[in-house]
NULOTI-48488 format. One line per 10 residues: number of its first residue (from 0); their letters; for each residue x, y, z of N, C-alpha, C, O, CB. Coordinates in Angstrom, 2 decimals. Atoms other than C-alpha are relative to their C-alpha. Glycine has a CB too. Layout:
% NULOTI-48488
NUM = A = X/Y/Z/X/Y/Z/X/Y/Z/X/Y/Z/X/Y/Z  ...
***
This chain:
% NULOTI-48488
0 = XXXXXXXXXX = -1.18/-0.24/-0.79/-40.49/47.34/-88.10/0.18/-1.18/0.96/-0.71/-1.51/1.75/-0.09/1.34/0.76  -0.03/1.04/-0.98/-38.81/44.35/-86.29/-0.19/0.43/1.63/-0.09/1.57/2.09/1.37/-0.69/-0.22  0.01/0.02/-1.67/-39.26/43.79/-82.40/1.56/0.02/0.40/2.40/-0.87/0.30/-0.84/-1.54/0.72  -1.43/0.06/-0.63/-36.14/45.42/-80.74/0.82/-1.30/0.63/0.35/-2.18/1.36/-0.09/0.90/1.07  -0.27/1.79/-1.14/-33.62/42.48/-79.49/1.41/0.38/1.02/2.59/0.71/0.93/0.71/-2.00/-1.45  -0.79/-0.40/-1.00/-32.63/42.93/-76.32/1.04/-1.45/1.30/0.52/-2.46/1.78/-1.25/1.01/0.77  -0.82/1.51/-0.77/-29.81/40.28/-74.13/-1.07/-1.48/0.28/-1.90/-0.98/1.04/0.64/0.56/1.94  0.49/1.25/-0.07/-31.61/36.76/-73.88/-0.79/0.26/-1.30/-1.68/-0.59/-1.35/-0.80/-0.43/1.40  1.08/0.34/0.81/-33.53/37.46/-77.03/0.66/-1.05/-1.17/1.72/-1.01/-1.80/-0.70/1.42/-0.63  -0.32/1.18/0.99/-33.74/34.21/-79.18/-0.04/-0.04/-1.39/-0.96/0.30/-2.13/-0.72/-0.93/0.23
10 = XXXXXXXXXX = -0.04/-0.21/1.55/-32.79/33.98/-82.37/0.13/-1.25/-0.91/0.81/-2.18/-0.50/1.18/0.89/-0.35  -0.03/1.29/0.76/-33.22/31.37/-85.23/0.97/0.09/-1.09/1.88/0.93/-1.06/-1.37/-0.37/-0.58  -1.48/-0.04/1.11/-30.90/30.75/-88.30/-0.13/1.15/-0.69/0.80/1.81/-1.15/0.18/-1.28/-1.25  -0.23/-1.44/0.85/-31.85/33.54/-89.90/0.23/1.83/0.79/0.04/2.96/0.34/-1.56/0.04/-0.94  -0.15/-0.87/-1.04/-30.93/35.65/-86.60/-0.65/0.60/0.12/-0.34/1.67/0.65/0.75/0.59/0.15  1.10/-1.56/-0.33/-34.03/37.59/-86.54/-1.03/-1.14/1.14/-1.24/-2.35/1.04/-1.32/0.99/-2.10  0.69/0.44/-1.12/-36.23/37.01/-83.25/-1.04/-1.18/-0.41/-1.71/-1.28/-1.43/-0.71/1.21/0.64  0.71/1.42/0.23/-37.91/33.56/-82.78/-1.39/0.52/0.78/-1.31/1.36/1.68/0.93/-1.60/0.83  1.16/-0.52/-0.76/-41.87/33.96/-81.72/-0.36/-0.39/0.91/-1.58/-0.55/0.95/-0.92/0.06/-0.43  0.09/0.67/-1.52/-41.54/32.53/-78.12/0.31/1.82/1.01/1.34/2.46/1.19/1.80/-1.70/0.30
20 = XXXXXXXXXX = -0.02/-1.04/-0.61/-42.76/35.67/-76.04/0.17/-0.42/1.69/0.38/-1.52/2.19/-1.26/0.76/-0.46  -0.69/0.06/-1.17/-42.04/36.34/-72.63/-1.53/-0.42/0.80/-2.42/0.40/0.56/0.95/1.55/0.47  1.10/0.63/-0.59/-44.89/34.66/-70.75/-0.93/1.25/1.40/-0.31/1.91/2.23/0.82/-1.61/0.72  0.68/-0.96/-0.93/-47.53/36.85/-68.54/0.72/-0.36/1.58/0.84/0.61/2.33/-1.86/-0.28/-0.07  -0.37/0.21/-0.96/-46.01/35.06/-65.54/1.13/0.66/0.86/1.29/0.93/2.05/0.07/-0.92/-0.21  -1.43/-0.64/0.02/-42.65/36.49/-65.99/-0.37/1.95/0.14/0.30/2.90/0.56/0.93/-0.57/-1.85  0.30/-1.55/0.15/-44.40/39.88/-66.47/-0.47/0.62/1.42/-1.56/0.17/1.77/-1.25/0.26/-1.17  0.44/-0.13/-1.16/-44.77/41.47/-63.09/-0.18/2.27/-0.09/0.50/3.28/0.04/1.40/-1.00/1.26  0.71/-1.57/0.39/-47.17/44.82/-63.89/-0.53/0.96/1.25/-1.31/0.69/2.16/-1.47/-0.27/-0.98  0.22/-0.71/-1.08/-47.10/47.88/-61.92/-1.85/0.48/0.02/-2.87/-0.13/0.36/1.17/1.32/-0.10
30 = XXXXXXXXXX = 0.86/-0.93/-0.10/-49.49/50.90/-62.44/-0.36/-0.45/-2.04/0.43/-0.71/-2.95/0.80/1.82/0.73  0.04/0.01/1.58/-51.67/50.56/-66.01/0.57/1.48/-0.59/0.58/2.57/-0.03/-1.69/-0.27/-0.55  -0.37/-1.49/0.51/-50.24/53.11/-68.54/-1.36/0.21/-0.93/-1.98/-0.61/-1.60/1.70/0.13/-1.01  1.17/-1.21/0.76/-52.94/55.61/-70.06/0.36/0.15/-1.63/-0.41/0.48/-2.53/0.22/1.87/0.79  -0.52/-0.24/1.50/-50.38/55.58/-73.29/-0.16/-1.13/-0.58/0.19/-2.21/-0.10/1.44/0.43/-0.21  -0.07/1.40/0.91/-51.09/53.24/-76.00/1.60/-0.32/-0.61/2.14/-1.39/-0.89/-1.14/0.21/-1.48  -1.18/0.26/0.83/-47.97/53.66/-77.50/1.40/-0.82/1.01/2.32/-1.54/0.63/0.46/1.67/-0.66  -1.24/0.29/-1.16/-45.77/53.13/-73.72/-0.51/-1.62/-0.17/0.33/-2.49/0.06/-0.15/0.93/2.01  0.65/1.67/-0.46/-48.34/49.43/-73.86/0.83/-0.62/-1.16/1.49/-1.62/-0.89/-2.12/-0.40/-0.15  -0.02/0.27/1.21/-47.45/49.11/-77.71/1.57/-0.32/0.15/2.06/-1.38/-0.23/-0.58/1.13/-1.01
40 = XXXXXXXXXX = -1.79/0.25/-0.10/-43.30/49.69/-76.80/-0.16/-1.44/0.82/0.08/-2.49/0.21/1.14/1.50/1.15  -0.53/1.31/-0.86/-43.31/46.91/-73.81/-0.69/-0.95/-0.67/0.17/-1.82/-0.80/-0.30/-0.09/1.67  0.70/1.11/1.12/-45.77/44.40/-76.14/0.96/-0.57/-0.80/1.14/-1.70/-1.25/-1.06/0.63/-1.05  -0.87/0.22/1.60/-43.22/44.93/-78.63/1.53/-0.99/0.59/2.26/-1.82/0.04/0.66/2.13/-0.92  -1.53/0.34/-0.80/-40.21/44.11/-76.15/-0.21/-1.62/0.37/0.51/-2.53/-0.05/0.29/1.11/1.73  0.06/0.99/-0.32/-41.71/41.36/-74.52/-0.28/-1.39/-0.91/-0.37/-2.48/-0.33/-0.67/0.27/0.79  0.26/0.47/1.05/-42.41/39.62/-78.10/1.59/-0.57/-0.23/1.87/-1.76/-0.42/-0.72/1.07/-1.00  -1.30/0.46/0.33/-38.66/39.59/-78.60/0.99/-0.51/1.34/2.22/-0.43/1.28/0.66/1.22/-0.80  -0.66/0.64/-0.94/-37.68/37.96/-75.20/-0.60/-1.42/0.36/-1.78/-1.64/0.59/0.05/0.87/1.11  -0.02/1.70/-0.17/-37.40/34.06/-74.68/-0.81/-0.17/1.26/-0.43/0.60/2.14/1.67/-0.77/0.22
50 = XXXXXXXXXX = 0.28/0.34/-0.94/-39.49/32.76/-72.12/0.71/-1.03/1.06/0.14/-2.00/1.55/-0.89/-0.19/-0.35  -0.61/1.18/-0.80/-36.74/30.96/-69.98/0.76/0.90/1.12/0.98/2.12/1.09/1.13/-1.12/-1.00  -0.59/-0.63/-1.18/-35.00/31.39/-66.53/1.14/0.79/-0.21/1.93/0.34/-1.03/0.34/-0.92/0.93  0.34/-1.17/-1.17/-34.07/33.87/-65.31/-1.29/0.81/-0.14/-2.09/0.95/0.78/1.16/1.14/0.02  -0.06/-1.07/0.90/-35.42/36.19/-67.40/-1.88/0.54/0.66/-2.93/-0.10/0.68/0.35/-0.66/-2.06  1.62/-0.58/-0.91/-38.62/38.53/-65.45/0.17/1.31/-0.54/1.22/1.87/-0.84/-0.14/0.04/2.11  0.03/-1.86/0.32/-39.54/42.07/-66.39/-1.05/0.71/1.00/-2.18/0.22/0.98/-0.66/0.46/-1.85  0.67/-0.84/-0.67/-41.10/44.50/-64.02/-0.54/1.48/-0.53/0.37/2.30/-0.67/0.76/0.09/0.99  -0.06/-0.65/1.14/-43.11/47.19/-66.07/-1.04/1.05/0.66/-2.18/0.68/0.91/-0.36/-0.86/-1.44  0.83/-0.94/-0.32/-44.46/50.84/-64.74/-0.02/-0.08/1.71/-1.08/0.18/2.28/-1.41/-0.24/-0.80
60 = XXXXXXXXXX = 0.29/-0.37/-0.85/-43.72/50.80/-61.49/0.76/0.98/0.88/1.51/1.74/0.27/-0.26/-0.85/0.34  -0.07/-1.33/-0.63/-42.93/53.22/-58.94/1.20/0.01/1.13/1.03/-0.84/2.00/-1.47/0.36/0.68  -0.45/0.47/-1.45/-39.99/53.64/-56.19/-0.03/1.49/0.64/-0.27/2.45/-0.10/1.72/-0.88/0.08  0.12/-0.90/-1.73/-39.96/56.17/-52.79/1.25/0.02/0.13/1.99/-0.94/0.35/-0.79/-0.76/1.57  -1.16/-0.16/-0.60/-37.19/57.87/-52.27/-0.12/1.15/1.30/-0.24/2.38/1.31/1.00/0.38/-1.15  0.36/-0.70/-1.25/-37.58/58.74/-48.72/0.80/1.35/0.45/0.19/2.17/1.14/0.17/-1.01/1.08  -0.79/-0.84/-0.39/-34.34/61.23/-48.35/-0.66/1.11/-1.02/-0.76/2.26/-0.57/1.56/-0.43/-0.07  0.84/-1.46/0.30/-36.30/63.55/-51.01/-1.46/0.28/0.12/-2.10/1.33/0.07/0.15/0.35/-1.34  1.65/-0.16/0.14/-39.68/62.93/-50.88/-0.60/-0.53/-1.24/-1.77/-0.90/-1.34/-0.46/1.52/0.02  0.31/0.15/1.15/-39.40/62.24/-54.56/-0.03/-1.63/-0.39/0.68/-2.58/-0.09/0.89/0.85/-0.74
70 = XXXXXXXXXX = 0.52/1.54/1.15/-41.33/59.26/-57.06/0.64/0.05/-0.77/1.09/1.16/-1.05/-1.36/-0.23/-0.79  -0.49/0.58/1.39/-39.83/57.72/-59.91/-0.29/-1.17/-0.67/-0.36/-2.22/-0.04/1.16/-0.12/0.00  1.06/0.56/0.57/-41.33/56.02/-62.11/1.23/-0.84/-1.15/2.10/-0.23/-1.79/-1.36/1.25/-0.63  -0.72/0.52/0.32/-39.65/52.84/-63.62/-0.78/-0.49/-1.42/-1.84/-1.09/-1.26/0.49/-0.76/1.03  0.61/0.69/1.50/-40.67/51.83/-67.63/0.39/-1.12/0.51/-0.41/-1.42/1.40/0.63/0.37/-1.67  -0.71/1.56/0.50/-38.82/48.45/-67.72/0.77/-0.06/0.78/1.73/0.71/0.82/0.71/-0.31/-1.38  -1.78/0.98/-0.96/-36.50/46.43/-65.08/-0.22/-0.78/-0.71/-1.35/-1.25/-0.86/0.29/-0.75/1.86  0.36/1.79/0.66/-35.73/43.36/-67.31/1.17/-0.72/0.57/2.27/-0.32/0.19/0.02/-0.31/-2.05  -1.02/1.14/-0.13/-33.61/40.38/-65.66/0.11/-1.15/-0.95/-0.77/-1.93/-1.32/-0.21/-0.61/1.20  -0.09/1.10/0.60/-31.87/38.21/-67.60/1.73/-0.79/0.45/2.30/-0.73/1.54/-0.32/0.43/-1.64
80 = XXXXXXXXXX = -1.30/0.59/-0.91/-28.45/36.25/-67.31/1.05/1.32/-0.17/1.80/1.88/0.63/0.80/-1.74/-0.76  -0.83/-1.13/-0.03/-26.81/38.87/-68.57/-0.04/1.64/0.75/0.58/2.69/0.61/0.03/0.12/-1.20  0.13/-1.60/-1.30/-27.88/41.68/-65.83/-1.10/0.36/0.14/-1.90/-0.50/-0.22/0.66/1.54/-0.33  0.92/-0.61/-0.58/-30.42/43.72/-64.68/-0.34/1.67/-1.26/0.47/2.59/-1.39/0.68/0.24/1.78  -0.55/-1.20/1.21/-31.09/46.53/-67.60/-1.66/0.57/0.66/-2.62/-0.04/1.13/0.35/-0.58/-2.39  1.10/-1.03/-0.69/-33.59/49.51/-66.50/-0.27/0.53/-1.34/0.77/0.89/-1.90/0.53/1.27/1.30  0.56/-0.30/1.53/-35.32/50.48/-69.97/-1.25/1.64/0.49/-2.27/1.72/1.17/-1.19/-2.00/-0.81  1.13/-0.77/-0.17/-36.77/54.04/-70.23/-0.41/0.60/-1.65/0.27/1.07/-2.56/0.37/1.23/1.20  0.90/0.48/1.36/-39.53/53.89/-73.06/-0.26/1.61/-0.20/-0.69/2.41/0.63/-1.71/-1.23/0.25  0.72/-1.64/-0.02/-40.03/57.39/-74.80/-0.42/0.11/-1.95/0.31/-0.14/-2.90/1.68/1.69/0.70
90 = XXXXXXXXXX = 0.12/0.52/1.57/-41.72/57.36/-78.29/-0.54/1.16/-0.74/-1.66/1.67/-0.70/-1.05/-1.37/-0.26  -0.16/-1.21/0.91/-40.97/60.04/-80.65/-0.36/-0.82/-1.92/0.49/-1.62/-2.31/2.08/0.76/0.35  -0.14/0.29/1.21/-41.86/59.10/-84.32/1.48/0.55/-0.82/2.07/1.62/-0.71/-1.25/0.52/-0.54  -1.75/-0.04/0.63/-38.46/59.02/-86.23/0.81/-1.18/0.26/0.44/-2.34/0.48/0.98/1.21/0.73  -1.16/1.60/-0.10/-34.90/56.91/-85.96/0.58/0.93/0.29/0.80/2.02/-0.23/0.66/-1.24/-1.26  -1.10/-0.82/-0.88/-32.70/57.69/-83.05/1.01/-1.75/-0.61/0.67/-2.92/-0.77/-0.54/0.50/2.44  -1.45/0.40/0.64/-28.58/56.51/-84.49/0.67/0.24/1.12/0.58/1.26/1.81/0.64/0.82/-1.32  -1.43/-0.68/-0.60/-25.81/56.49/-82.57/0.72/-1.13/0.62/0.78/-2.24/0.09/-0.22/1.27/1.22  -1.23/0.98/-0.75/-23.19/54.71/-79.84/-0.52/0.47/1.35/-1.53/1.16/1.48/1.95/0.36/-0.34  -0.11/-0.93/-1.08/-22.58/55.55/-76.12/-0.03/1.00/0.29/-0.49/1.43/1.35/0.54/0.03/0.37
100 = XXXXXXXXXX = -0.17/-1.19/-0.50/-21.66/58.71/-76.75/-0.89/1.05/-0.62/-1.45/1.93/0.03/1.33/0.30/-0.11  0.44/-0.76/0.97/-23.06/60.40/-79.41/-1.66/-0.70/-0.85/-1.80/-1.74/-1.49/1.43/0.07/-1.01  1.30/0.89/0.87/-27.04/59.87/-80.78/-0.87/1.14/-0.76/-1.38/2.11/-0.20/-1.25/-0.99/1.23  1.05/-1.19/0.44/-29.01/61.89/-83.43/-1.43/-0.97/-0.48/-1.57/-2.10/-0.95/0.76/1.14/-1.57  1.10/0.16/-0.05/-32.38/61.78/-83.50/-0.86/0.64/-1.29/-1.23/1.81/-1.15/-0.27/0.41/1.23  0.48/-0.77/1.33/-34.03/62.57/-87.30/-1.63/0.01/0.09/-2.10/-0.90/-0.60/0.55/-0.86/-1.54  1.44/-0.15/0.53/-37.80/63.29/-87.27/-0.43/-0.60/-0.92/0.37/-1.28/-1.56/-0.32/1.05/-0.35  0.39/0.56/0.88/-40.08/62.15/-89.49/-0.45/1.19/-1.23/-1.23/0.88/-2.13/-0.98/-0.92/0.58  -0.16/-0.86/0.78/-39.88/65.36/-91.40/1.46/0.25/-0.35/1.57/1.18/-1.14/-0.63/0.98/0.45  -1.33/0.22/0.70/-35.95/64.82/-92.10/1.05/0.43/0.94/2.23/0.08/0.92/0.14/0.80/-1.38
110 = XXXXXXXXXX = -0.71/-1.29/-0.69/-34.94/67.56/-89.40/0.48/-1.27/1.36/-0.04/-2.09/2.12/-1.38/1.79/0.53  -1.02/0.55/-1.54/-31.97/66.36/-86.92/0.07/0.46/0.84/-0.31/1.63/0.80/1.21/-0.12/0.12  -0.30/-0.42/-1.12/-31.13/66.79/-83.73/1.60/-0.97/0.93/1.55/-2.18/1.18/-1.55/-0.11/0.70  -1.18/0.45/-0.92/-27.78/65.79/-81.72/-0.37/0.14/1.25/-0.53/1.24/1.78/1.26/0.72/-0.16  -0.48/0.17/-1.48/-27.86/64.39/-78.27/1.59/-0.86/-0.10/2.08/-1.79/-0.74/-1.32/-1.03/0.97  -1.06/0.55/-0.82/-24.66/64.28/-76.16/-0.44/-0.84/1.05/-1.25/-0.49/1.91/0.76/0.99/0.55  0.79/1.14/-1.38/-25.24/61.00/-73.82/0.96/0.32/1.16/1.83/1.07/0.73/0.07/-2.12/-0.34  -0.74/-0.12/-0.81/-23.34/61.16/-70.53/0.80/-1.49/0.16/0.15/-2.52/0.34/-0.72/0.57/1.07  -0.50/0.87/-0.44/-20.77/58.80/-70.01/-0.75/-1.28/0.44/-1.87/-1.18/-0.07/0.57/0.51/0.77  0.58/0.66/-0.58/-22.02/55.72/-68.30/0.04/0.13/1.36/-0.89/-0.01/2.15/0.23/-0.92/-0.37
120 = XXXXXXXXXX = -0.16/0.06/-1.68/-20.46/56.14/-65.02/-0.23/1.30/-0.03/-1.44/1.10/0.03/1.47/-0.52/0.85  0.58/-1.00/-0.07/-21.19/59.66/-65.03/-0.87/0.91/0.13/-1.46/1.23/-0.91/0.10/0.07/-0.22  1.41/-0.75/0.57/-23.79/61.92/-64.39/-1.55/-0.66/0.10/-2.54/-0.03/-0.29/0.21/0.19/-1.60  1.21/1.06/-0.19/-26.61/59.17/-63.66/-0.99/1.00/0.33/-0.76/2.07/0.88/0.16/-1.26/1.25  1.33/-0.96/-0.18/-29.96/60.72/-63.51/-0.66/-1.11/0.67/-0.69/-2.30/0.36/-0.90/0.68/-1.49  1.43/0.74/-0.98/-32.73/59.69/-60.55/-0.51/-0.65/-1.06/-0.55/-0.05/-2.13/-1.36/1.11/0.79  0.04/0.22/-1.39/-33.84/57.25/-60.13/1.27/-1.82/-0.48/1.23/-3.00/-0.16/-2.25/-0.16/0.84  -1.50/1.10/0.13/-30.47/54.91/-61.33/1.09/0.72/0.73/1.91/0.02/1.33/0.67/-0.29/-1.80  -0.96/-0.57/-1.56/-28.33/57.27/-59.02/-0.45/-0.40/1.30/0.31/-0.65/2.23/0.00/1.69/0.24  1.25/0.25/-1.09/-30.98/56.59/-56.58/0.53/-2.05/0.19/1.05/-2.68/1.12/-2.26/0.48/-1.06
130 = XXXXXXXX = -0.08/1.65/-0.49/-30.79/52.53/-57.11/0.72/0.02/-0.08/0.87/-0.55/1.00/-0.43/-1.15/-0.38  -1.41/0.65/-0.50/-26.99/52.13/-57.24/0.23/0.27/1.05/0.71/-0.68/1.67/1.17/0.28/-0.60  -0.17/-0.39/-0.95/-26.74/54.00/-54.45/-0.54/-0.58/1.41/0.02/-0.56/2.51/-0.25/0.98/-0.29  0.68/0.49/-1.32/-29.42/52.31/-52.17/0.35/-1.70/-0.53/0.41/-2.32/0.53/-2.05/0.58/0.26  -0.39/0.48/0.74/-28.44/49.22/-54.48/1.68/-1.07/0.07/2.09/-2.21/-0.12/-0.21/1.04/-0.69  -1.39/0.80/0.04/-24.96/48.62/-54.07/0.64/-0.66/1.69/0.20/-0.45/2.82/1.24/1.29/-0.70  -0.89/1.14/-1.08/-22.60/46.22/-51.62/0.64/0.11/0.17/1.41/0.16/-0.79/0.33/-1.01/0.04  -1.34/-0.39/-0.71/-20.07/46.88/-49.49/0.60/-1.56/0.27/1.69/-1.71/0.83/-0.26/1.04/1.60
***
């Protein structure tokens, strides 16, 4: 299975990811994860991102939200030129399909499932309600 390709990832003539990984420097590691598979997803990510400026990933760490009391726990911030993308890693054996709106999720026994996604501007779940909110510029 190829290495997902996510904004800055480099590609050669045959458009599939070039093997210039994202350098340990660039990698700025929270808390270790206990899951092989959460190490195995960001391994896999950082394989298919270019090692050039901007481009930093922040991986497992944690923010304080003082007005509840409540942690949240960040998989992936990755900067690149094209934005700031918050990646949350969840690894189900199968192939999740879909768009914005609509994604089914087939097992590896055949059996589907339909998720409805929320809008984008809509509906944000902690802790990306949380960072636009403490986040944004007046």
């Amino acid at each position: 299975m190829p290495a997902p390709m996510l904004p800055g990832s480099p590609t050669g003539p045959s458009g599939r990811c070039s093997p210039v990984p994202l350098s340990a420097e660039r990698i700025h590691r929270g808390r270790p994860t206990p899951f092989p598979w959460e190490r195995e997803a960001l391994d896999s990510i950082y394989k298919s991102i270019s090692d050039n400026d901007p481009h930093q990933a922040w991986e497992l760490h944690e923010l304080y939200d003082p007005s509840t009391g409540r942690l949240y726990e960040l998989d992936l911030v990755f900067l690149s030129r094209r934005g700031v993308f918050l990646v949350e890693i969840k690894s189900h054996p199968g192939v999740l399909r879909g768009d914005i709106v609509d994604w089914t999720f087939t097992d590896d026994t055949g059996r589907q499932r339909a998720i409805e996604c929320l809008a984008p501007a809509e509906g944000l779940e902690p802790p990306t309600r949380w960072l636009t909110a403490t986040c944004s510029t007046d």
